[in-house]
C-alpha positions in Angstrom: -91.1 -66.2 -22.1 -91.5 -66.4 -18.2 -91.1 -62.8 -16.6 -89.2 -65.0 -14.2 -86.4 -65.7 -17.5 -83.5 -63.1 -18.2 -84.5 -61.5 -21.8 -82.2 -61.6 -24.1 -81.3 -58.0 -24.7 -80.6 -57.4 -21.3 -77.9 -59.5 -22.2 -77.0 -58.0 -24.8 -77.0 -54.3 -24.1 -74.0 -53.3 -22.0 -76.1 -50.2 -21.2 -78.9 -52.0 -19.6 -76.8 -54.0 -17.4 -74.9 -50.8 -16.2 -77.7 -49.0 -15.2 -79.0 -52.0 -13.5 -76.2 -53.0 -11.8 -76.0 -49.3 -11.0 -79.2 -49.3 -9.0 -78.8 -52.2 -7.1 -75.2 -51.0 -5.9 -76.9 -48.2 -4.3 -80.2 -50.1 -2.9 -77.1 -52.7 -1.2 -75.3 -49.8 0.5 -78.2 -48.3 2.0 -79.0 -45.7 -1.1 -82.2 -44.7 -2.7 -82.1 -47.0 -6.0 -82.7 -43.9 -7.9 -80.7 -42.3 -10.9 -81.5 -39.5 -13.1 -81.0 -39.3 -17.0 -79.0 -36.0 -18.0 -77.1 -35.6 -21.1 -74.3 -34.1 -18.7 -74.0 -37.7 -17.3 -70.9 -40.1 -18.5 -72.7 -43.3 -18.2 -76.0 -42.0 -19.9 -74.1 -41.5 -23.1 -75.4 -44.0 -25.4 -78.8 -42.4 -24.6 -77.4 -39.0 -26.2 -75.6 -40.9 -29.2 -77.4 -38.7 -32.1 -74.7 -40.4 -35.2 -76.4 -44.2 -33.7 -79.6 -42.7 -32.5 -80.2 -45.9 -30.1 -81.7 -43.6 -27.6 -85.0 -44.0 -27.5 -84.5 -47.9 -28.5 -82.0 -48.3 -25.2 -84.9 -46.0 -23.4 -87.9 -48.1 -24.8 -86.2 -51.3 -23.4 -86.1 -49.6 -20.0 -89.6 -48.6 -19.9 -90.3 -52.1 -20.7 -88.8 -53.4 -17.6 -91.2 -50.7 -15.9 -94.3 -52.5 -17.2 -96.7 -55.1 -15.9 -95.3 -57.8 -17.4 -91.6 -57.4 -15.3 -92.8 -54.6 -13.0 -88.8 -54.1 -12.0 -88.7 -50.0 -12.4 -90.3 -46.9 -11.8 -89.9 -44.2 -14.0 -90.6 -41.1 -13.5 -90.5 -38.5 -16.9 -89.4 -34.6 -16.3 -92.4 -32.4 -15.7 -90.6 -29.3 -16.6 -91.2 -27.8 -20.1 -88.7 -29.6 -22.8 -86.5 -27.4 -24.8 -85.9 -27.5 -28.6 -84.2 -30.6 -29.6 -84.4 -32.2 -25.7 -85.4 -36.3 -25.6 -88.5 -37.0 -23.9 -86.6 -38.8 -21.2 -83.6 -35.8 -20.3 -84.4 -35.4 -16.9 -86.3 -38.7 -15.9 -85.7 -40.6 -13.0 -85.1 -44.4 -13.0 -85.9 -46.4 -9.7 -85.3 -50.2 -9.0 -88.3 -51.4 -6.9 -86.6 -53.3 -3.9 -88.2 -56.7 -4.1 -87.3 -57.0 -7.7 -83.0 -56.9 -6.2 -83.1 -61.2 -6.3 -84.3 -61.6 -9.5 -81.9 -58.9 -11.2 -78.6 -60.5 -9.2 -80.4 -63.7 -11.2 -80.6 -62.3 -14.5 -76.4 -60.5 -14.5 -75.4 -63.8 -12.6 -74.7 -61.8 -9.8 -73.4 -63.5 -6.1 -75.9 -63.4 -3.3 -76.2 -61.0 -1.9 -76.7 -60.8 2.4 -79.6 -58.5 2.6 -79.1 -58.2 6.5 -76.8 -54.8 7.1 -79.6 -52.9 4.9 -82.7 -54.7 6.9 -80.8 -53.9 10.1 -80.2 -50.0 9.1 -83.9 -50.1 8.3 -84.6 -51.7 11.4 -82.6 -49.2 13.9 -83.8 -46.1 12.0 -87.6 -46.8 12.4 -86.5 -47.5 16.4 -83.8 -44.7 16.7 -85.6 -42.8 19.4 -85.7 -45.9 21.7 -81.9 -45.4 21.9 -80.2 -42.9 23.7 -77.4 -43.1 20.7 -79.6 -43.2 18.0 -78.9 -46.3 17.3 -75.4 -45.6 15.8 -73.4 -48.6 18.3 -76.0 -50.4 16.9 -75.2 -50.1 13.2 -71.0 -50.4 14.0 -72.2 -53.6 15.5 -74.7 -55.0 12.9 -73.3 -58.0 11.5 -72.3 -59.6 15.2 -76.3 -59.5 16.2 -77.4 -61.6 14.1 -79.8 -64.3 15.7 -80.1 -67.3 13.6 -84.1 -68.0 12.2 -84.7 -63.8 13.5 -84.8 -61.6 11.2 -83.3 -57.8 11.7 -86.8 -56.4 13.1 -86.8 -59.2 15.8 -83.5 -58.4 17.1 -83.9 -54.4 17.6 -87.3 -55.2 19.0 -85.9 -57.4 21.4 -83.9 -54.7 22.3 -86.4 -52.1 22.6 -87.8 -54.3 25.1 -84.9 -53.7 27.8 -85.6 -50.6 29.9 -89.1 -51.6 30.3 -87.7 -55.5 31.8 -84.6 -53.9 33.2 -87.2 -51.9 35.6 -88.1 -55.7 37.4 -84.2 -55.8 38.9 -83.1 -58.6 36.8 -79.7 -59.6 36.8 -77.8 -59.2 33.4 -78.5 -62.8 32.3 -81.8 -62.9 33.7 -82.8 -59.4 31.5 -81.2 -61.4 28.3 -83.0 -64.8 28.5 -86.0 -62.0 29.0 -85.6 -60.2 26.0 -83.8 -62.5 23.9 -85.8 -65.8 23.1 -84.5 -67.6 26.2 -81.2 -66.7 25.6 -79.3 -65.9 28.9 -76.0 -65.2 27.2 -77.0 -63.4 24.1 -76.2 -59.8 26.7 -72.8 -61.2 28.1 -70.1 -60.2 25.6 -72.4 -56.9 24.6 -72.4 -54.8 28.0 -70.1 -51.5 26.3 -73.0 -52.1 23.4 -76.0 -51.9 26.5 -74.1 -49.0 27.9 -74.4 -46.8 25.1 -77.8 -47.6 23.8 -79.3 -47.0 27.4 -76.6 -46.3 29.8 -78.5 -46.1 33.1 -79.6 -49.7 32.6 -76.6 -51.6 33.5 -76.9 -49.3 37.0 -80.6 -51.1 37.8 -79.6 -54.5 37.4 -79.3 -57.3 39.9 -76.0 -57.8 40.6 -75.0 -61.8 39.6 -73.7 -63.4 43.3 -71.0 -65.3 42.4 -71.3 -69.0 43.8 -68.2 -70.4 45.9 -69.4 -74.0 47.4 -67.0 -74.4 51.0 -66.8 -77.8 53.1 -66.6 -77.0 56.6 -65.1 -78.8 59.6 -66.6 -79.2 63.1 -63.9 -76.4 64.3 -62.1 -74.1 62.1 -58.7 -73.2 62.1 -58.3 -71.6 59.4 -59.6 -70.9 55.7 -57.8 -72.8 53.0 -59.2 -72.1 48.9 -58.2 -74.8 46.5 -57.9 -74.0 43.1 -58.9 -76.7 41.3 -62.3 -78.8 41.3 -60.6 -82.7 41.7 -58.5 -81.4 44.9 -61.4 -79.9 46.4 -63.3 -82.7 45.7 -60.2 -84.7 47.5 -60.2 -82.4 50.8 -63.7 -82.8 51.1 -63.6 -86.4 51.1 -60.6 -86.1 53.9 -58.0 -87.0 51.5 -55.6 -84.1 52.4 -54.8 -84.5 55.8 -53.3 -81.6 56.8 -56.4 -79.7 55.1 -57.9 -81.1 59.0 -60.1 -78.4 60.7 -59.1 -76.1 57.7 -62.7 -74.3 56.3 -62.4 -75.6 52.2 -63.4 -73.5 49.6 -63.3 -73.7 45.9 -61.7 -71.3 44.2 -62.4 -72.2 41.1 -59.7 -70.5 39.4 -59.9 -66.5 39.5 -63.6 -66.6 41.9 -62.5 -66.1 44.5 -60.4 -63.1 43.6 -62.9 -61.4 42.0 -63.9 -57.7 43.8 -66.5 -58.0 45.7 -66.2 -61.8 47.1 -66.5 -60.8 50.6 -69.3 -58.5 50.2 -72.6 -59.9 51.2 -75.1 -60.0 48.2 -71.9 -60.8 46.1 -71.5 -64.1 46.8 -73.4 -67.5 48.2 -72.0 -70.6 49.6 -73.2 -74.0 48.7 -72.3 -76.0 51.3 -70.6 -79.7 51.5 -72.6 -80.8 54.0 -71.5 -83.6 56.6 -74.7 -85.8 56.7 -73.7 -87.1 60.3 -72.4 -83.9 61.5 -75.1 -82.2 64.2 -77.6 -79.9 62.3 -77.4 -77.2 65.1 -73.7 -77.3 65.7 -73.6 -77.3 61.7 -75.3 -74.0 61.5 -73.4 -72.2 63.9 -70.1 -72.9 62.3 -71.4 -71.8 58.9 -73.0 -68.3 60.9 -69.3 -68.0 62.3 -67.5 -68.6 58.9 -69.9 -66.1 56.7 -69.4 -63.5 59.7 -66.1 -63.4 59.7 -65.4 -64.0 55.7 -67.6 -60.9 55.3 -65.9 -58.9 58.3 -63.1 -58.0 55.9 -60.7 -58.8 59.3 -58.5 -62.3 58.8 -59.9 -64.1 62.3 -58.0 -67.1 60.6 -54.8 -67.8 58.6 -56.4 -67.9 55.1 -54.4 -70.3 52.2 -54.1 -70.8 48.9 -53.2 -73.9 46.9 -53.4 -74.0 43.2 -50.8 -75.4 40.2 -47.8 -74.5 40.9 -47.6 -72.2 37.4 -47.6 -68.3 36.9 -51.4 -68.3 36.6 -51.6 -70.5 39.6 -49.1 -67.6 41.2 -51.3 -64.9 39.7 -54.2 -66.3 42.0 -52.4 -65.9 44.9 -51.9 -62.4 44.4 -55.4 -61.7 43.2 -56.3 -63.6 46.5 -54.2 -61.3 48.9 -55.8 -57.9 47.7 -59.5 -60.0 49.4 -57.3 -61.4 52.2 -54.3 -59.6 53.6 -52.6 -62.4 55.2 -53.3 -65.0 52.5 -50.3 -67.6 52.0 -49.3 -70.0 49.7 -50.4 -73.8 51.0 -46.8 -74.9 51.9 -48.0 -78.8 52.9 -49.4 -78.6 48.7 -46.8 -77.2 47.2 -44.0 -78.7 48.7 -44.6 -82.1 47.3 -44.8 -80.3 44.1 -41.9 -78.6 44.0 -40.2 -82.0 44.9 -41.6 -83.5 41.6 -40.2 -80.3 40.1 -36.7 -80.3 41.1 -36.3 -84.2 40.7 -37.1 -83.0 37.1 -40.5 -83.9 36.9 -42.8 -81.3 35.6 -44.4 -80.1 31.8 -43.1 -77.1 30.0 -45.6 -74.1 28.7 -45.4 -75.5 25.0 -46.3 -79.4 26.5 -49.4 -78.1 28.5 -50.9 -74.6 26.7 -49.6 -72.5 29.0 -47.6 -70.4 26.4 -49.6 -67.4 27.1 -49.2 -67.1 31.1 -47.4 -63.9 32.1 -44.4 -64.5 34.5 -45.2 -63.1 38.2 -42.6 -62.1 40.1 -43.7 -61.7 43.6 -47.1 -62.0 45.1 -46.3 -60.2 48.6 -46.4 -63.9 50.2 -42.7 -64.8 51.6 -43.0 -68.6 50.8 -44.5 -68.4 47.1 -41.8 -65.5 46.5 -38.6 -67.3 48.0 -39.5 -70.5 47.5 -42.3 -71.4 44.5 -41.5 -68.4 42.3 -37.6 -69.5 42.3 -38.3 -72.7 41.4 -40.6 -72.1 38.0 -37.8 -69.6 37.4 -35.2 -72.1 37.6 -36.7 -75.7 36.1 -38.7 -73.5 33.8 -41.8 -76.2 33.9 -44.6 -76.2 35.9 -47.1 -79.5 37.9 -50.5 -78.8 38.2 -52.0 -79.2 42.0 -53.7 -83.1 40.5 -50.8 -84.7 41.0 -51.0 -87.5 43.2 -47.9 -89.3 44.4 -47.1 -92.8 44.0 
């Protein structure tokens, strides 16, 4: 018989399955696989069973599993002088050796069993100094670090590695793609878990600019942020008339609300350029547009025009705590809200928009008296792409 094949009276003896099963429930929840024989002991009965005396037979088949030929146990006899009548084996210890765990699941048909919470607590203990938490947000963590074809060491090495990278003023993405196989998003959902393992990291990084691209005209009279990408794409092509002389920015949804967007170092401007506008004059108007968007004054009437929704609404308000003076784009919306009251339009249900909170007024006069009223009243909403007939 293969040492590799289940014997048959490991089958057979409900006492020799219990104790195994016994040891590797505590080597899978992060135990010592170690029990002791005492007479005391419930499940070491049948040991102590003096009318069967199958004690030292159940014993004897334990020690067998201890020797070369299976090599799955350690046992360890009492060194303390026996009293009258005591077995040999009152007081031994019984041990699982770890890399036998596979092959006794095998042999009591066992599931599999994932390995990776105990690796990982073995992991973050051997590294626990590296952390200013010991680890511990770590552990709560464990089974969402997982890093497919890396095993547990990997992964805590990796982030071992982050003060010592952080020091080179990465930003965020750029310190995960460095510690994390190339990986520039691996960080982004874990920034509470980066704060608590070494909290005066997320102080030393770069901070990310945030990219706005802006088409400007020859003069500007004014500053008008689209919300979506096929209308900017449209007023940059001079398909929005009345978008003339008008600075364009994409918003790109919630961007350009964000804190910080008209701080400089927080955000760059990729330019639409005019390949027959004059190079020089070209540069002066940008110089004049980035002066005055990070002046936090409004030089120029500043608009918004989005889809004509609560989220679209929610923009707008988001947009006026950067830009004091920022109004809803009436030439826009009006030829939505057109559409809208002729009874065109999608409800929430129709388009996804279940979730989007109702706003009630966004300080603007137009969008609270005019735009609000209107989703209020049709209850459906038209996105900005719509293009009359």
């Amino acid at each position: 018989m293969s040492a590799q094949e289940c014997p048959v009276w490991v089958r057979e003896e409900p006492f020799i399955q219990h104790i195994l099963k016994l040891l590797l429930r505590k080597a899978e929840t992060g135990h010592q696989p170690r029990v002791r024989i005492s007479e005391k002991t419930v499940w070491c009965a049948p040991l102590f069973d003096y009318n069967h005396n199958q004690g030292p037979r159940l014993f004897g088949l334990l020690q067998l599993l201890a020797e070369r030929d299976f090599d799955l146990l350690l046992i360890s006899l009492s060194s303390r002088r026996k009293k009258q009548f005591e077995t040999e084996y009152e007081g031994a210890y019984v041990e699982l050796k770890r890399p036998a765990m596979p092959l006794l699941r095998k042999w009591l048909e066992l599931p599999a069993y994932d390995e990776y919470p105990l690796t990982m607590q073995d992991a973050v203990y051997r590294q626990r100094t590296t952390f200013a938490d010991q680890g511990a947000s770590l552990l709560a963590a464990m089974r969402h670090l997982k890093v497919p074809g890396k095993s547990a060491d990997e992964v805590i090495a990796a982030f071992t590695r982050i003060p010592v990278r952080a020091e080179h003023c990465l930003s965020l993405r750029e310190l995960s793609a460095s510690c994390f196989w190339g990986d520039s998003k691996y960080l982004d959902s874990r920034q509470e878990l980066l704060i608590k393992l070494f909290p005066q990291v997320m102080q030393s990084l770069a901070r990310r600019a945030r990219l706005l691209q802006v088409k400007l005209p020859e003069q500007i009279d004014g500053v008008l942020v689209i919300e979506n990408q096929d209308t900017f794409v449209r007023a940059c092509l001079g398909q929005l008339p009345a978008a003339d002389n008008l600075a364009i920015v994409y918003g790109a949804g919630f961007r350009a609300t964000a804190d910080g967007i008209r701080q400089r170092g927080s955000v760059m401007f990729a330019g639409v350029e005019n390949p027959r506008a004059d190079v020089a004059a070209t540069f002066a108007v940008r110089t004049q547009f980035e002066n005055d968007w990070f002046s936090h004054e409004d030089h120029w009437p500043v608009y918004f025009f989005g889809d004509l929704d609560y989220s679209g609404m929610a923009i707008l308000a988001g947009l006026r705590r950067q830009f004091g003076s920022a109004q809803a784009w009436q030439p826009g919306y009006d030829i939505l809200i057109q559409q809208l009251r002729a009874g065109g339009g999608h409800s929430a249900d129709q388009s996804g928009k279940t979730q989007q909170k109702a706003v009630l007024a966004t300080g603007c006069p137009y969008a609270d008296s005019v735009l609000i009223p209107v989703l209020q009243q049709t209850n459906r909403f038209m996105d900005q792409e719509f293009q009359p007939v």
